[in-house]
C-alpha positions in Angstrom: 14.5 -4.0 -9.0 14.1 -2.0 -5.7 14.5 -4.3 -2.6 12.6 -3.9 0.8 16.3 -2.5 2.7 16.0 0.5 -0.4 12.6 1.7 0.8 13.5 1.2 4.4 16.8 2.9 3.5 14.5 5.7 1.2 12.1 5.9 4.3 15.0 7.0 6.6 16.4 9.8 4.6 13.4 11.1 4.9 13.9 11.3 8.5 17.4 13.1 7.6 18.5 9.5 9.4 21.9 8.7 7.9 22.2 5.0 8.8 21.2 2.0 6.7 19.1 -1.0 6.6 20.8 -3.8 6.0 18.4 -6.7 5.9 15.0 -6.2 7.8 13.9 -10.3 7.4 17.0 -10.7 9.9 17.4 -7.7 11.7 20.5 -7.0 13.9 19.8 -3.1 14.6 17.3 -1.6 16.5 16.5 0.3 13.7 16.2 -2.8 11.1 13.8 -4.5 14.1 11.5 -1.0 14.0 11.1 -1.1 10.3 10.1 -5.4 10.0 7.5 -4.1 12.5 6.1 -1.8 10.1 7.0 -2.8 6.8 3.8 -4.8 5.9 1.7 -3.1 8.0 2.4 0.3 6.4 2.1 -1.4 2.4 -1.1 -3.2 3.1 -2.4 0.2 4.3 -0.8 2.3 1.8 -2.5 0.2 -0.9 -5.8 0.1 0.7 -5.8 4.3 0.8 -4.7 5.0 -2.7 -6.1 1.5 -4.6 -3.4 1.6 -7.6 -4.0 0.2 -10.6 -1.0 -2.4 -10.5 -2.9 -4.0 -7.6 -6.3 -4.4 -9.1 -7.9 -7.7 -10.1 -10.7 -9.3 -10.8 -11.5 -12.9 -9.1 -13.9 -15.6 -8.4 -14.6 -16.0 -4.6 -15.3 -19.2 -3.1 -19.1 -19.7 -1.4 -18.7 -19.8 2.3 -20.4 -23.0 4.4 -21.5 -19.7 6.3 -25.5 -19.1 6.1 -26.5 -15.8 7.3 -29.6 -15.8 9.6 -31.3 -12.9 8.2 -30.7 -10.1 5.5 -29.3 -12.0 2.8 -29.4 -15.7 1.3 -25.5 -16.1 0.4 -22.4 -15.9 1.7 -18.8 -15.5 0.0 -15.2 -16.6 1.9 -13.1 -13.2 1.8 -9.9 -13.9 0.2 -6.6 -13.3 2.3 -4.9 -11.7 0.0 -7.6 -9.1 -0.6 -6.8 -5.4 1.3 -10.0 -3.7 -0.3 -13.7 -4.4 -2.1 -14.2 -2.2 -5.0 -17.1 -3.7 -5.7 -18.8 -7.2 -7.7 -19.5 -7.7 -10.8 -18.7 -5.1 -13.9 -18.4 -1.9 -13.2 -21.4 -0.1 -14.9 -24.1 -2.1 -12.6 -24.5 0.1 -9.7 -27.3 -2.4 -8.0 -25.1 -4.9 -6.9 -26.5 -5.2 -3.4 -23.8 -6.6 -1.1 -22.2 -6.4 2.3 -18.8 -7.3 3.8 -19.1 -8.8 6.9 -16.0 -10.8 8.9 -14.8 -12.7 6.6 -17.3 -12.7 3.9 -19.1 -11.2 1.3 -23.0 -11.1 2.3 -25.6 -10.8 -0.8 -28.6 -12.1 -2.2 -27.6 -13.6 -5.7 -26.3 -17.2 -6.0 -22.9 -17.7 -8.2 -22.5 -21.4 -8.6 -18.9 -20.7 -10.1 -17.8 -18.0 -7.7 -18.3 -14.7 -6.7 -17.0 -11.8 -9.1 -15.2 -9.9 -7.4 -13.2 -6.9 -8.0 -10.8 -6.0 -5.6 -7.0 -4.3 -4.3 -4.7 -7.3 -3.6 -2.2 -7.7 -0.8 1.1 -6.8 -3.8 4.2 -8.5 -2.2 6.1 -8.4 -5.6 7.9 -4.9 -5.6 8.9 -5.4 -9.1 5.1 -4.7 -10.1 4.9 -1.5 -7.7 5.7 1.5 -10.3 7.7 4.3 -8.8 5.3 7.2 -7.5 3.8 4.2 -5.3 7.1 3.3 -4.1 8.2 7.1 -3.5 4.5 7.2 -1.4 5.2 3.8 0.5 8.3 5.4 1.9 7.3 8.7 2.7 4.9 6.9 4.4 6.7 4.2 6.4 9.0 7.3 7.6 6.1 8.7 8.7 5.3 5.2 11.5 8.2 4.6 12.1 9.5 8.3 13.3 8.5 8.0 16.7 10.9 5.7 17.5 13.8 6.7 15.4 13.5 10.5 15.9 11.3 11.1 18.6 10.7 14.3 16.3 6.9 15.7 16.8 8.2 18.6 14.1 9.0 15.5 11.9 5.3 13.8 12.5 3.9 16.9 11.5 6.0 18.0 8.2 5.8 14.2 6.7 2.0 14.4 7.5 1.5 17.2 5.4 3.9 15.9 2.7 1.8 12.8 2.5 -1.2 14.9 2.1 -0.2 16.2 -1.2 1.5 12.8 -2.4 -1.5 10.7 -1.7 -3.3 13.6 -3.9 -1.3 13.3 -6.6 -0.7 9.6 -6.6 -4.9 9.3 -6.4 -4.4 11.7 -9.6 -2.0 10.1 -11.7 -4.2 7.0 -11.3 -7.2 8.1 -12.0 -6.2 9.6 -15.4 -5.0 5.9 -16.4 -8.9 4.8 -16.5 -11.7 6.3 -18.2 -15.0 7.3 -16.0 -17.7 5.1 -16.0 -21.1 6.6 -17.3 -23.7 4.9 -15.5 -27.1 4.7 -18.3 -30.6 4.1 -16.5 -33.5 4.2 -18.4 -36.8 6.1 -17.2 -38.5 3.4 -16.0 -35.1 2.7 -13.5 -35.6 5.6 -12.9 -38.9 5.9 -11.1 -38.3 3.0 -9.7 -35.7 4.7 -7.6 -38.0 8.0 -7.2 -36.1 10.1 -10.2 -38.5 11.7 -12.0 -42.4 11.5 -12.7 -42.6 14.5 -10.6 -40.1 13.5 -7.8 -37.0 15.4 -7.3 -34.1 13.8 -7.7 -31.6 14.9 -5.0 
């Protein structure tokens, strides 16, 4: 399994940077104290931007205490180790009508046994990260840390572009593991929403 000092160690030969990280939970180098700095920073982000499918799960959220004064009735506690909403409920009901404020989830339906929620969680656990996520984290992690290991504008720029075309076809490779979701509404939906019965649906 890959360890934390691996990425760090991968993130750096990007840079053309032939030193090593030894241990980043204990740092002793300059260079082991930049990456702790960034090293969960830079995974919580990377997993909010491309939403892998290792990370996605589907949980019960607690009701908050919290009573909104207008808009809506309910509110939801968001969980800690959530880094994105994809959305409530399954995933062919496009009226879920909800709103993430703070630290909740705002809406108007009551769930006495939680709120479904499906979401991107905070992965920790590198043996569940597959490799193209991995090879992305440390392309990435080069890419904050570089201004303080090479001072390198030329390097900002070329791993910028690099991870332009890897968070493409990381967003790619994931997709194709899930089918698309065909979203039925009958006619009467329909007008409802102003499709049809004369209207033009834009």
């Amino acid at each position: 399994m890959v360890t934390k000092s691996e990425i760090c160690n991968l993130a750096l030969s990007r840079l053309g940077d032939k030193k090593t990280v030894e241990n980043i939970e204990n740092p002793t180098t300059q260079t082991e104290k930049t990456f702790r700095k960034w090293y969960d920073v830079t995974r919580r982000a990377t997993l909010r931007r491309v939403m892998p499918s290792f990370a996605r799960v589907r949980k019960a959220w607690a009701k908050s205490n919290y009573e909104p004064d207008f808009g809506y009735k309910y509110a939801y506690d968001y969980r800690s180790d959530c880094v994105k909403v994809l959305g409530i409920g399954n995933l062919d009901d496009p009226d879920n009508d909800y709103v993430v404020e703070g630290n909740h989830i705002l809406t108007n339906s009551d769930y006495p046994n939680g709120l479904p929620v499906r979401y991107v969680q905070d992965v920790t656990d590198l043996s569940k990260m597959d490799d193209s996520f991995i090879e992305l984290f440390s392309y990435i992690l080069a890419y904050n840390v570089a201004p303080e290991i090479t001072e390198s504008s030329t390097m900002l720029q070329y791993l910028q572009n690099i991870i332009l075309i890897k968070v493409a076809e990381y967003i790619a490779i994931t997709s194709q593991e899930n089918k698309p979701i065909i979203i039925k509404k009958s006619r009467l939906a329909n007008a409802r929403l102003g499709y049809g019965y004369g209207v033009k649906k834009h």
